[in-house]
C-alpha positions as CSV (number, residue, x, y, z in Angstrom):
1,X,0.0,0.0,0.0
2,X,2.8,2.4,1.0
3,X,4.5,1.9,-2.9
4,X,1.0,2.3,-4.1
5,X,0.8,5.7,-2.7
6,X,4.3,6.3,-3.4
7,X,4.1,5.4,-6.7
8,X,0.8,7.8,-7.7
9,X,2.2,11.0,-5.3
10,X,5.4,10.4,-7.9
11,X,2.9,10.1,-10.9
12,X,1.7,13.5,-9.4
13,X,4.9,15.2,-9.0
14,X,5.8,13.9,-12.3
15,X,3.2,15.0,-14.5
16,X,3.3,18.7,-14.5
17,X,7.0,18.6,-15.2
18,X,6.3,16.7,-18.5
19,X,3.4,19.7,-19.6
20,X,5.3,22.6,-18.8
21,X,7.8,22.2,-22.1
22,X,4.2,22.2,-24.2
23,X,2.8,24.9,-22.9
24,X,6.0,26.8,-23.3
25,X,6.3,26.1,-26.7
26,X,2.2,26.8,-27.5
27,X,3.1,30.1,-26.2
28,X,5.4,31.1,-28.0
29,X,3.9,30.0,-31.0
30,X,1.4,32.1,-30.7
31,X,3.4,34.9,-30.0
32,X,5.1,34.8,-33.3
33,X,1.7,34.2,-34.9
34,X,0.5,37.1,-33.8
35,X,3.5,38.9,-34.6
36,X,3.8,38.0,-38.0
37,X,-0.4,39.2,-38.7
38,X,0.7,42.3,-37.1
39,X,3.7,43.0,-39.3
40,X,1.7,42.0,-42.2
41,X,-1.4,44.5,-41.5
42,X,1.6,47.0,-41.0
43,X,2.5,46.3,-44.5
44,X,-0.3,46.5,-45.9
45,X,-1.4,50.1,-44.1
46,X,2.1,51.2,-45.2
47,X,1.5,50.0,-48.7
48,X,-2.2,52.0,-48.6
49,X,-0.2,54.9,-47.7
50,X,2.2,54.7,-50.4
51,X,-0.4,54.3,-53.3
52,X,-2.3,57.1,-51.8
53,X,0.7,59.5,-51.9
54,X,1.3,58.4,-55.4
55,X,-2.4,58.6,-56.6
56,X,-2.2,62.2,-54.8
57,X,1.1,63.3,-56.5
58,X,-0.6,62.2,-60.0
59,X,-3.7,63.9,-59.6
60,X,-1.8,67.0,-58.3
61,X,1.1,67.2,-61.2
62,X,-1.4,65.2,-64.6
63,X,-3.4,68.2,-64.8
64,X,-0.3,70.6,-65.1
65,X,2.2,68.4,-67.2
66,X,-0.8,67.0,-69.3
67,X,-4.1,67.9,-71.2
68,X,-2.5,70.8,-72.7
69,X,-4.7,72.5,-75.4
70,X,-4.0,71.5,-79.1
71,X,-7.1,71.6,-80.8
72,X,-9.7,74.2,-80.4
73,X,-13.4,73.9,-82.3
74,X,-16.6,76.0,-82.1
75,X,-19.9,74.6,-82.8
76,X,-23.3,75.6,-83.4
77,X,-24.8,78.2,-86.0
78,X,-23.7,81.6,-85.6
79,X,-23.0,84.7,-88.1
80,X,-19.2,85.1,-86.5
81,X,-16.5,83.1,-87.5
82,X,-14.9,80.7,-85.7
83,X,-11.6,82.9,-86.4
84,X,-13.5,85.8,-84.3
85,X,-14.9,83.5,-81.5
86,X,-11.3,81.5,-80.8
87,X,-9.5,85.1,-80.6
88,X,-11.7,86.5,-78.9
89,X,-12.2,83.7,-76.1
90,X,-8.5,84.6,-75.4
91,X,-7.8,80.7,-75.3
92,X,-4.4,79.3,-76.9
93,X,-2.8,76.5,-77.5
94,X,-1.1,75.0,-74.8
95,X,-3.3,76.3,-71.9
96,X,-4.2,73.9,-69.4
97,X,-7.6,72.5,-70.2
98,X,-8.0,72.4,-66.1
99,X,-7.1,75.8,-65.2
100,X,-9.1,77.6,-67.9
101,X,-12.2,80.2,-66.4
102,X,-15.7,78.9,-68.0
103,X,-17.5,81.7,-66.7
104,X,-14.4,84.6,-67.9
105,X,-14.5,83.2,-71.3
106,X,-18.3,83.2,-71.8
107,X,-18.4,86.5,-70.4
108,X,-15.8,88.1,-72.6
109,X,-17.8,86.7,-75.7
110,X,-20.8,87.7,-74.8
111,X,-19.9,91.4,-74.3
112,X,-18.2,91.8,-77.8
113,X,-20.8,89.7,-79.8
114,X,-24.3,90.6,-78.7
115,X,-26.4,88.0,-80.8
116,X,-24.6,85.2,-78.5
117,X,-27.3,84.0,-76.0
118,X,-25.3,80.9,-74.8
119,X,-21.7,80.0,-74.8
120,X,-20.6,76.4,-72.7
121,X,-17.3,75.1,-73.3
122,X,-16.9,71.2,-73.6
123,X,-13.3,69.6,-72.7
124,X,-12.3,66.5,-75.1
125,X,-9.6,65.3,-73.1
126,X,-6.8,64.7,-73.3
127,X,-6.3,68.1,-75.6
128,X,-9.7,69.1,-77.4
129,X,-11.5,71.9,-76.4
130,X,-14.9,72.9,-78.0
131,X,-16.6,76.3,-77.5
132,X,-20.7,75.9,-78.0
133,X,-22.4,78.8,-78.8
134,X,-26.7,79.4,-79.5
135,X,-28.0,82.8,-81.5
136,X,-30.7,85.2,-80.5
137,X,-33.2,85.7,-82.6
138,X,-34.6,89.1,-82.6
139,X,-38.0,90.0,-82.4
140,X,-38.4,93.5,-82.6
141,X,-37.3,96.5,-84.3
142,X,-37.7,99.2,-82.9
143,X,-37.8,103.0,-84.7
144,X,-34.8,105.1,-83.3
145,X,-34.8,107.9,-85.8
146,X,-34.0,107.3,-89.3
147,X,-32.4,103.8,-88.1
148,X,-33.5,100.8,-86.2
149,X,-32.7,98.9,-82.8
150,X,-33.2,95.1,-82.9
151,X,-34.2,93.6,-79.8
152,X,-35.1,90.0,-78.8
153,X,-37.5,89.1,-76.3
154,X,-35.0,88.6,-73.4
155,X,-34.8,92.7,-73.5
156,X,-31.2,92.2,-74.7
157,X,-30.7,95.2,-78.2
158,X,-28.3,92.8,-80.7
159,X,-27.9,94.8,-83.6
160,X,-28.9,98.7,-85.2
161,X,-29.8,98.6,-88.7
162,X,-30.8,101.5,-91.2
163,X,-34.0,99.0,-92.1
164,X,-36.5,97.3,-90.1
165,X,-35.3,93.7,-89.7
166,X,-37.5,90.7,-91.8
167,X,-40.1,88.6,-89.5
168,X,-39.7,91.0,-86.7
169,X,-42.4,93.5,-85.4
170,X,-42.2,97.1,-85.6
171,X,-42.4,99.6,-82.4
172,X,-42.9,103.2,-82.9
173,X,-43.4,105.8,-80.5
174,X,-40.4,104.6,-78.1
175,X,-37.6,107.1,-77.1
176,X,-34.4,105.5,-77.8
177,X,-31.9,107.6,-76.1
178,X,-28.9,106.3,-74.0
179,X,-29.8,102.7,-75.6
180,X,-26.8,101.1,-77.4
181,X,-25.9,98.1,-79.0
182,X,-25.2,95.0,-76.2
183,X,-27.7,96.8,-73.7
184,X,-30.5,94.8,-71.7
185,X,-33.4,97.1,-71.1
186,X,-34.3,97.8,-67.6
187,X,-37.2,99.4,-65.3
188,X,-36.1,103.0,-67.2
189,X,-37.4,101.5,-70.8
190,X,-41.3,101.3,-69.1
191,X,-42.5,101.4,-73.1
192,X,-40.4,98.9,-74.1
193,X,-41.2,96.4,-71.0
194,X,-44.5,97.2,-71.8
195,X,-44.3,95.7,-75.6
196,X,-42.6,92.9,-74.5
197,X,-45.3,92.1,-71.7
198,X,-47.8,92.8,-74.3
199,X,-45.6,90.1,-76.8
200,X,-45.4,87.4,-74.1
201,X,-48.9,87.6,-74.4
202,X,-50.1,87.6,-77.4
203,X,-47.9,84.6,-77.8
204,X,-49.2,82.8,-74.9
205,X,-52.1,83.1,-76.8
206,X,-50.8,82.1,-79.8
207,X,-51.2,85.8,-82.1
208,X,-47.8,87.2,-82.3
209,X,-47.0,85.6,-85.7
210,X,-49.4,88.0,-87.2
211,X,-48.7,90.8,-85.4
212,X,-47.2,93.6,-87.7
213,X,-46.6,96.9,-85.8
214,X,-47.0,98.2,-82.2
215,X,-47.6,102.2,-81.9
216,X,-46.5,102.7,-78.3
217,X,-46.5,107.1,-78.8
218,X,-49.3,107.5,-75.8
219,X,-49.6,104.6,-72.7
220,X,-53.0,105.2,-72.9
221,X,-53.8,104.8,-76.8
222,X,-51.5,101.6,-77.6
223,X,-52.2,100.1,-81.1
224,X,-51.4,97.0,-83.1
225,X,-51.6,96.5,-86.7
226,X,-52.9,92.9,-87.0
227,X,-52.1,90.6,-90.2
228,X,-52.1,94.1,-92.3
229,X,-56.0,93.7,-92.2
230,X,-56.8,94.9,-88.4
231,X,-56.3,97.8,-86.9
232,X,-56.5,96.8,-82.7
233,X,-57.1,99.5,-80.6
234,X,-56.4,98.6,-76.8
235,X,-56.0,102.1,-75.3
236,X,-54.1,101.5,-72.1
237,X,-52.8,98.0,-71.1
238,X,-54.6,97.5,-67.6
239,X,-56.4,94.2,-67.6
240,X,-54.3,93.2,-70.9
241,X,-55.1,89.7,-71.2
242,X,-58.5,90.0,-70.3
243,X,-58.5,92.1,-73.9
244,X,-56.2,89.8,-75.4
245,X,-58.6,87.0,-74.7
246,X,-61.1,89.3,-75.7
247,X,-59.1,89.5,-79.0
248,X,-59.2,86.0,-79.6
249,X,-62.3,85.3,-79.5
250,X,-63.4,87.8,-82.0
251,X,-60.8,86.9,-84.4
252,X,-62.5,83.5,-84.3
253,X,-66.0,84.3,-85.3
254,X,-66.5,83.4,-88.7
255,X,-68.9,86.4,-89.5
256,X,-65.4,89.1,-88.4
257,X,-65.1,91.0,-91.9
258,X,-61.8,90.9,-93.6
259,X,-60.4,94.4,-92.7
260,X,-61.7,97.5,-89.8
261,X,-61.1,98.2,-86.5
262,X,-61.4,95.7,-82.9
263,X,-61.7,98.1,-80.4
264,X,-61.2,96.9,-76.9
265,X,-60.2,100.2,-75.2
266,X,-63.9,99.1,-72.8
267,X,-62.0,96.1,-70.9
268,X,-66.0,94.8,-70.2
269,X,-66.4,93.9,-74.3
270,X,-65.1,93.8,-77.7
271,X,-66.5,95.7,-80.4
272,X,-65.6,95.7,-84.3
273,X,-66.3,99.0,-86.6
274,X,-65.1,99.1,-90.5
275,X,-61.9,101.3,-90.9
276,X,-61.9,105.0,-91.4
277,X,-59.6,106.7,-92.9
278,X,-58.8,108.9,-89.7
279,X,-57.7,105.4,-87.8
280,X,-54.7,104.9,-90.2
281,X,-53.4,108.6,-90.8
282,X,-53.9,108.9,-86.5
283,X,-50.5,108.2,-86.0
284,X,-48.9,110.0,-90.0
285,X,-50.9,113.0,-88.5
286,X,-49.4,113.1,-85.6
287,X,-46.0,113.0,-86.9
288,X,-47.3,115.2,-89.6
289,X,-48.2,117.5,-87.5
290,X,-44.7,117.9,-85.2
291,X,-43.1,117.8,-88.7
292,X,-45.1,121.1,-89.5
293,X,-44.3,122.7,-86.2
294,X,-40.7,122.3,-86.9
295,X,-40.9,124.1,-90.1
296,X,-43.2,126.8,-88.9
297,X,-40.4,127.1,-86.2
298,X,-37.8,127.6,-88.9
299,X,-40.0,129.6,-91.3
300,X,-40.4,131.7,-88.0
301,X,-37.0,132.2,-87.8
302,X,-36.4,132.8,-91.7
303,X,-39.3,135.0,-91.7
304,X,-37.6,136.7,-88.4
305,X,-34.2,137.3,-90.3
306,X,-36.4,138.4,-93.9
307,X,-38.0,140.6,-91.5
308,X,-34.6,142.2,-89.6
309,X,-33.4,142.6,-93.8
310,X,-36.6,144.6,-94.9
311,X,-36.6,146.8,-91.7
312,X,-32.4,147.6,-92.7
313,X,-33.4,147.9,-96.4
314,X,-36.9,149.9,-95.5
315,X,-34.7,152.4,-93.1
316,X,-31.8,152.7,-96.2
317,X,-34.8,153.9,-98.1
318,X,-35.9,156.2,-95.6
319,X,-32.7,157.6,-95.2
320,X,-32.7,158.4,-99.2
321,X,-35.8,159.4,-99.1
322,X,-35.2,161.7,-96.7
323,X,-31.9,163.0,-98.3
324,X,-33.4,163.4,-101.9
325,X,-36.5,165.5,-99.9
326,X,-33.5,167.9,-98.2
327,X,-32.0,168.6,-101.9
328,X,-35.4,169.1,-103.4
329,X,-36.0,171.3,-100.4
330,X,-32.3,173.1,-101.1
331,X,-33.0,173.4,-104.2
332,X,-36.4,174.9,-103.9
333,X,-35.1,177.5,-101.9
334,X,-32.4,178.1,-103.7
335,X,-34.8,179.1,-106.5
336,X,-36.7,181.1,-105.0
337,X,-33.8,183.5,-103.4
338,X,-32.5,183.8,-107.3
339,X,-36.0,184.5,-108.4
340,X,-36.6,186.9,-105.2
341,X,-33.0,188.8,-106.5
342,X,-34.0,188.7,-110.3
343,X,-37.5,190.5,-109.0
344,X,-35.4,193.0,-106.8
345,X,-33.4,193.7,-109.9
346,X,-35.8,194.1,-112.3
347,X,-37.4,196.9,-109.7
């Protein structure tokens, strides 16, 4: 019994000794496991930096040692050349496609070519660049003296032409000074706001293609010559498209006569008369009229300065007159003392 014991307190003792070199080793195992997965996620984060600093470096330098311009193109339809557009745009070849100013460009071009209404540039990398440009259209012209001011219906003055411009409407009545070429009309043109309020519409409505004329002289007489055969009278624009739908509706009754005069100056109804002669010289009077008070002014004047010569030339004659009278009178006295000594002698 006492070897038994013996023997199992050795098998005791004995036992962890023969453990402890397994456990060591397990250990350390997974120490250098650990180590390894930690160098290796090391590598990799230091590999992620590397690639980032290199993607960085390339998207910093491409844009300045690449995509240079070579090739420059304008499209759309336009009346300016692509010559004029591409010096103009101040672009060259060899700028940077990146560091070119969009909004600079479009800017400059629309200041020196007024008909421009959109410019957009397009980059066709790696060296292409293409300048898109839209026309205006304009829609009115409008009498400025003996010449004319072309206006679309942005308010925007494109082009000034010594004729009335083809499919456009004619304004009359409008003073046009201090408006130039490139201008936008603003809150100082009220006339012209009001023609292009009174445009809108008529095209809302569908009417401005036969719209001919707009006589604008007095705000509250405003008249439209309608597809050469109407004469609309709308007096002033308050409750305008009221009228104009007013307008509309007349034009689509089937018994409306070919020509005359729609009258809706009475915003409560619409009422059609035949022409008279007076409603289409109205506005030739008019001018006929300040054309005659100009002369008169002038003839004044002439008359004035005809005058001023016949009072000189009238007092010149006087002055004769007067002179010739004094030697008559001389002489008649000089007579009469020879005559008076003749009768003395003869006594």
């Amino acid at each position: 019994m006492a070897r038994q014991n013996h023997s199992r307190q050795s098998d005791k003792a004995s036992a962890p000794r023969a453990s402890r070199p397994a456990d060591g080793r397990s250990r350390s195992a997974r120490n250098s496991g650990k180590q390894r997965i930690r160098r290796k996620r090391r590598n990799q984060l230091l590999f992620k930096v590397i690639c980032g600093v290199m993607i960085c470096v390339v998207i910093v330098l491409a844009p300045t040692v690449f995509f240079r311009v070579s090739t420059i193109r304008v499209a759309g339809d336009t009346r300016y050349t692509q010559e004029e557009l591409i010096a103009s745009s101040g672009v060259r070849e060899g700028d940077n496609m990146f560091f070119l100013d969009s909004g600079r460009i479009a800017d400059t071009l629309y200041d020196e070519y007024p008909y421009l209404e959109t410019v957009t540039l397009h980059r066709r990398l790696p060296s292409t660049l293409q300048i898109e440009v839209s026309e205006r259209t304009p829609a009115l012209s409008i009498e400025s003296g003996n010449d004319y001011l072309l206006m679309d219906m942005s308010g925007k003055i494109v082009e000034k032409t010594s004729a009335e411009a083809a499919d456009t409407v004619v304004v009359t009545g409008v003073d046009t000074s201090g408006i130039e070429v490139g201008n936008t009309i603003g809150e100082k043109q009220e006339k012209l706001l009001t023609v292009l309020n009174l445009m809108e519409l008529m095209t809302q409505y569908e009417l401005n293609t036969e719209i001919k004329s707009i006589d604008i002289q007095k705000a509250y007489d405003v008249r439209v010559q309608y597809a050469d055969r109407y004469t609309i009278l709308f007096g002033n624009l308050s409750e305008l498209e009221h009228k104009i739908q007013f307008l509309q509706a007349i034009l689509r009754e089937s018994s409306l006569p070919d020509s005359g005069v729609i009258d809706l100056t009475d915003d409560k109804e619409a009422r059609y008369r035949p022409a008279l002669e007076s409603d289409s010289s109205d506005s030739d009077d008019e001018k006929t009229q300040e054309d005659t008070k100009k002369e008169q002014t002038a003839d004044n004047g002439d008359s004035a300065q005809d005058g001023t010569q016949d009072t000189e030339s009238d007092g010149n004659a006087d002055s004769t007159d007067q002179e010739d009278t004094q030697t008559d009178d001389a002489e008649q006295t000089g007579d009469t003392g020879q005559a008076e000594n003749v009768e003395q002698t003869d006594t």
